[in-house]
N, C-alpha and C positions, 0 to 999 in steps of 0.2 A: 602546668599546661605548656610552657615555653618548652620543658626540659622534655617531655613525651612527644611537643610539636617536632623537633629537631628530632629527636629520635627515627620518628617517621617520614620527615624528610627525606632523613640525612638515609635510610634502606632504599625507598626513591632513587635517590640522588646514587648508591653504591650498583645498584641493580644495569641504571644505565652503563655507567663506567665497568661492569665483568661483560656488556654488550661489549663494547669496545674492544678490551681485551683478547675475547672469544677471536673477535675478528684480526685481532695482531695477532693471531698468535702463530699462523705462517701464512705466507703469500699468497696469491688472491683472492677473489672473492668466496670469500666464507659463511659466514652468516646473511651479508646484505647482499641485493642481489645488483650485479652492473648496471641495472637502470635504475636503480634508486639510489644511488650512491650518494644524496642528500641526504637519506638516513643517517649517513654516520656524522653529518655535519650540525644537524637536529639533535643527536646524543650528544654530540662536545659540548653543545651550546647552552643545554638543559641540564647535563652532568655539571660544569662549571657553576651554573646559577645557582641550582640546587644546593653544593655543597658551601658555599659562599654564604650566600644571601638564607636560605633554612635548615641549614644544621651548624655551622661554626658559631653564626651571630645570636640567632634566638639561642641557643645553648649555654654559650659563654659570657654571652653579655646579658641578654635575657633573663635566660634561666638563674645561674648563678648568680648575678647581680642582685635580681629580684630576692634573693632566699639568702644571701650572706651581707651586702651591706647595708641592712637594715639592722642586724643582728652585729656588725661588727662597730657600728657607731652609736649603737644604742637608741635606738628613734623605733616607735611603735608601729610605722609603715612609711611606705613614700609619699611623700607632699600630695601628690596629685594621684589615686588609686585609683578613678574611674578612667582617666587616659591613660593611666597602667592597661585598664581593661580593655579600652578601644582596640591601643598597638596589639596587643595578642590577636584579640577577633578579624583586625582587616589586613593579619598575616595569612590568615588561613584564605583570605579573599586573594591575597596574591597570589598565593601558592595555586588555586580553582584556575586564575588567569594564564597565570604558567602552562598549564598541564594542557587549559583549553588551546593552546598557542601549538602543543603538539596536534592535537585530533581538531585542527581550522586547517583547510586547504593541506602543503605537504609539510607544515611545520617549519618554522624559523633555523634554518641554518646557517646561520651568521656568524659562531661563535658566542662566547659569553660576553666579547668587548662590543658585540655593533656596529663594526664598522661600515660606514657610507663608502664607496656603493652599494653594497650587499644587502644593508640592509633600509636602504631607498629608491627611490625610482624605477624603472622598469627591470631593474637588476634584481629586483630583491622576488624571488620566487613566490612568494603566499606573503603580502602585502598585509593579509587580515591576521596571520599567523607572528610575522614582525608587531604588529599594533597590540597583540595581545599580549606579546611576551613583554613589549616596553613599558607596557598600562600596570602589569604586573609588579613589575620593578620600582614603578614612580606610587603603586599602593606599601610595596615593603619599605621601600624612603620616606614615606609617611610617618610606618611605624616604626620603625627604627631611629626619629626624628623626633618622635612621642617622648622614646624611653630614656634617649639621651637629655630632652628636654630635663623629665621625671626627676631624673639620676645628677644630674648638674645642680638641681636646684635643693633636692635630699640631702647630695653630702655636704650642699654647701651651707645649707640652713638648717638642718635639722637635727644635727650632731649631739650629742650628750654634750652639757654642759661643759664637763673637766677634761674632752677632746679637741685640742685642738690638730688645726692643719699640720702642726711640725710632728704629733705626737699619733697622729691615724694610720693604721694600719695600711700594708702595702696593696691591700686590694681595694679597699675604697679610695686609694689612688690612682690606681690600673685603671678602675673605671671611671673617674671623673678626667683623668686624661684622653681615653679611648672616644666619650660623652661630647667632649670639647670638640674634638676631630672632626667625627661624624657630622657636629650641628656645623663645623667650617664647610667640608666638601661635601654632602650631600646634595646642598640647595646645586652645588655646580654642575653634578651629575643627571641632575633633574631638568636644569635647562637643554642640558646637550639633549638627551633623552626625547626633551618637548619639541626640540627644532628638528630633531631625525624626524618620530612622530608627524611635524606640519610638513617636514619633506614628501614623505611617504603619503601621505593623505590631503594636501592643501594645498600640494602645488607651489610649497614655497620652495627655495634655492639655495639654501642656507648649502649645503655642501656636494651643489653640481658642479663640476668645474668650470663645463659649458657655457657657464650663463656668469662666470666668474664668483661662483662661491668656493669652498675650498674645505675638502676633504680632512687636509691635518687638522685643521680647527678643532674637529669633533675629539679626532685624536688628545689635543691637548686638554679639550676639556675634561674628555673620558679618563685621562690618565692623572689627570688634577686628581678626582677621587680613586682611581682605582689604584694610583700607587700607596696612599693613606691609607687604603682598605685594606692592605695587608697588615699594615700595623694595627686596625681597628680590630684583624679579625688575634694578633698575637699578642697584643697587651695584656687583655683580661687573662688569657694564659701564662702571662707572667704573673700577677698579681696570683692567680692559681699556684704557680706551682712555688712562688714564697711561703704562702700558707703553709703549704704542704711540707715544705721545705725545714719552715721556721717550727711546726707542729710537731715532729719528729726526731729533731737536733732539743726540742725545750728551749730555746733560747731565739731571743731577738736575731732575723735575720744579719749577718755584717757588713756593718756598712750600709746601713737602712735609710740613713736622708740622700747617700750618693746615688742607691736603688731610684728614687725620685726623682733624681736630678737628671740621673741616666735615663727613666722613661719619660720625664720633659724633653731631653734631648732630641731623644727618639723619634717623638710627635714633631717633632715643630722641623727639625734633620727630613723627617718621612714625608713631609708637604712641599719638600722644594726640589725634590728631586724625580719628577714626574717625566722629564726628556728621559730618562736610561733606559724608556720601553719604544723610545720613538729614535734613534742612533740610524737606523734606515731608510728616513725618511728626507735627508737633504738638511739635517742641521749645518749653520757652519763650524769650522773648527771650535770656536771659543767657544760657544755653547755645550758642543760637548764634552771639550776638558772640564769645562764647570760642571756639568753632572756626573762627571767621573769621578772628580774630585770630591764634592759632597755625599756620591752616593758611597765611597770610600769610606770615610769621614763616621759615617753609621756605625761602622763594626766598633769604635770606640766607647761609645755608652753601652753595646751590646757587650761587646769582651768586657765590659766591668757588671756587669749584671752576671753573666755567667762565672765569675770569678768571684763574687762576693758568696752567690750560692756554694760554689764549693767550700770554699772559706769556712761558712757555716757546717757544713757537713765535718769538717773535721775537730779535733779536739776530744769527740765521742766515738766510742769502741764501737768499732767499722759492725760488729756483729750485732749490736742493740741498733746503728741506723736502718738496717736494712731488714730488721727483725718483718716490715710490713712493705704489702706488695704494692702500696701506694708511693713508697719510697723509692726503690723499684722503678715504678712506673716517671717519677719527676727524676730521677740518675736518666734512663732512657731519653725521656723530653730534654736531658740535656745538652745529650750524646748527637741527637739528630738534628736538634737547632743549629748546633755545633757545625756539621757537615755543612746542612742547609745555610746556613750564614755563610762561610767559606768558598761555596760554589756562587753564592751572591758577589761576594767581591770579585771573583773572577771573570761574573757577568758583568760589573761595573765596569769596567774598561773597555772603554769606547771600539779600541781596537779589536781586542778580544770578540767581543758584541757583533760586529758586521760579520764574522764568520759564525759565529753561532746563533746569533740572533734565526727567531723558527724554526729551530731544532727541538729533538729530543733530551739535549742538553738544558733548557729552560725550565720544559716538563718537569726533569729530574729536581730542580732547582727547587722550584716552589712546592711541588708535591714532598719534597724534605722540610720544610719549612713548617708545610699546610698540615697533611693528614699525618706523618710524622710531628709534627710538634705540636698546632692543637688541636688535634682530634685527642691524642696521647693525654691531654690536660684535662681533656673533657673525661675520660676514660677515670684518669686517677684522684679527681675533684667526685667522681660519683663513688668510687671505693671510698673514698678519703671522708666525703661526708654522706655517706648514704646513712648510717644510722641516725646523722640527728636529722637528715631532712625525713626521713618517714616517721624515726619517733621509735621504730622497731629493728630489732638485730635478728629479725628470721627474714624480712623478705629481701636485701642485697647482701649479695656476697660481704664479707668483714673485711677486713684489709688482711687479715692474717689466713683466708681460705683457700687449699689447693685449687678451687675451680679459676680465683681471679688470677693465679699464679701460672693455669695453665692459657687464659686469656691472654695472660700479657707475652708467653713464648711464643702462642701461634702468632699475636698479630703483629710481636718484635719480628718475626722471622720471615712472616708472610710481606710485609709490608719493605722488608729491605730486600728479599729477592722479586720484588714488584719494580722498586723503583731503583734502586744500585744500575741496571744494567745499562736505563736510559741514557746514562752519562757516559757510557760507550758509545750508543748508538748517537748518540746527540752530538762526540769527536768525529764520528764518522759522516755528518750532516748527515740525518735521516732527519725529514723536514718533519712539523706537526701536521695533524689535521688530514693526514692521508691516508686511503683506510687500505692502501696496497702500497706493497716496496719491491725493491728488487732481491733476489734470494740470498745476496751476498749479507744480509740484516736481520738472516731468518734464526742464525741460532740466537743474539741476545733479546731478539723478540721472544723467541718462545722459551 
């Protein structure tokens, strides 16, 4: 269910984003028309949630969670299966919430972050449209709050006997670290979300300025989870593409308790560096050397995570690793994390940041990180284990079949002349969130 929920999200969630596209693809108004030019700020906002919140996480964390570390630790299901059941069913209630938040009044265009004022007080266009999309978000923090519950308490209690913590698999660590995360910042997400909410509706003041509340607040809070969330939504994708990694080499990933160490790092490095989305907003100096510095600090456990995988990969006749298009696919997830990490550090500095900060530079950033790295692991986890999850080798492609082989050039090919050019456009400040430019931006738009 997780893994068909996400699927059907995540064509949702695709559908809006070639909107988008359609409309960049030269100068003016294209698709939307000049008086509704909230449309395209409605697509950002629902394109973002979508692929965030019901296709990376039910997928990866979800989906695979559910159907491999129960199987990798040897335990007969998870602890608690009927709140297994819950989280599933009041996904599908958020996702109703969502969709109803497009067709209430003109639809929430605030973006995927909410920021106040936009999406409070008299500023925020469709009041009822903001409330439904945020009621949405605080039913999927429920459930995704369930599963981490689930999942914390499975691999820590219910392990085969002759398993222990130093000797578990690198994916029932990906997800009790990812699990951990979630249950930290969540609750945090939830309160900002409930004081936007009583802004918006009750009259409270939590982030007028007017009345002496204060706008960054939310920001810090929202970035408290939402800088996390990106590690919550790449973890499990590490823990993926070891499997993958370790499954096709035969041998123990290398370096497999540093892999541990490196994604404890990761988690606990990814919670303290929430200012590097906020460098615009009037920090003083030392604060954001301190986030520059930490958010630096990252690529360390990351560059050892990517270097023990290669590590692995070698030692074995380069033509038997890549004999399968699952291999393939975790070489690719390497390659793009690679980049996507790299333009991260670039963004970490402070200085660097005030000029590109809301560019098309960022877009390229994370969109290399995101649909580039774990969409990519979700891709090669369903090749890689589609025959034991259904049981049959007629209904998914095999790892070794020309159709997943022609899959993975169109969408390697498709997806880097999607996103490579932004980080042209993004040197040039082309800002985000604009659905027109001026013509000098038309060719690496189109």
């Amino acid at each position: 269910y997780y893994l068909l929920s996400s699927f059907i999200f995540g064509i949702s969630g695709t559908l809006v984003s070639v909107l988008m596209r359609i409309e960049l693809y030269s100068s003016g108004n294209r698709i939307i028309s000049p008086e509704n030019q909230n449309f395209y700020n409605v697509s950002i906002s629902l394109h973002g949630l979508l692929m965030i919140f019901f296709l990376v996480m039910p997928g990866l964390f979800g989906g695979f969670g559910n159907y491999l570390v129960v199987i990798f630790q040897g335990s007969p299901e998870v602890v608690y299966p009927r709140v297994n059941n819950l989280s599933i069913l009041i996904l599908f209630l958020s996702y109703l919430l969502l969709i109803l938040s497009l067709i209430s009044e003109f639809g929430a265009g605030t973006g995927w972050t909410l920021y106040p004022p936009l999406s409070t007080s008299f500023m925020s266009l469709s009041p009822s449209s903001t409330a439904n999309l945020i009621l949405g978000l605080l039913v999927s923090g429920i459930s995704s709050c369930l599963t981490s519950l689930n999942f914390w308490v499975t691999i820590l209690n219910l392990r085969s006997y002759c398993l222990t913590l130093k000797t578990m698999p690198l994916f029932p660590w990906a997800l009790l670290i990812t699990a951990a995360m979630l249950l930290l910042t969540l609750p945090i997400l939830s309160g900002g979300l409930l004081m936007v909410l009583s802004d918006l509706q009750s009259n409270t003041l939590f982030f007028d300025p007017v009345f002496g509340g204060d706008p960054v607040l939310y920001q810090h809070l929202f970035w408290f989870f939402g800088h996390p969330e990106v590690y919550i939504l790449i973890i499990p994708a590490f823990g993926i593409i070891s499997i993958i990694i370790s499954g096709i080499s035969q041998k123990i990933i290398f370096g497999n308790q540093s892999m541990i160490f490196a994604m404890s790092c990761i988690s606990v490095l990814g919670s303290v560096v929430w200012g590097h989305h906020m460098y615009t907003v009037g920090l003083e100096t030392d604060t954001r050397a301190y986030f520059t510095g930490v958010t630096i600090l990252i690529s360390l456990p990351t560059g050892t995570k990517i270097f023990n995988w290669l590590s692995t990969y070698l030692g074995n006749l380069p033509f038997l690793q890549l004999r399968t298009n699952s291999a393939l696919f975790a070489l690719l997830f390497l390659l793009m994390f690679t980049i996507g990490g790299s333009t991260g550090v670039i963004l970490g500095n402070a200085a660097v940041d005030l000029a590109l900060h809301d560019t098309y530079y960022v877009v390229a950033h994370f969109h290399f990180v995101l649909s580039l790295g774990a969409v990519i692991a979700i891709f090669s986890a369903v090749i890689f284990n589609g025959e034991n999850i259904l049981g049959s080798k007629s209904l998914l492609p095999s790892s070794s079949c020309t159709l997943s082989l022609y899959h993975l050039l169109l969408t390697f090919v498709g997806i880097l002349l999607t996103f490579s050019p932004m980080h042209f456009l993004g040197f040039n400040v082309l800002p985000r969130r604009i659905p027109d430019f001026p013509d000098s931006f038309h060719s690496w738009n189109f």
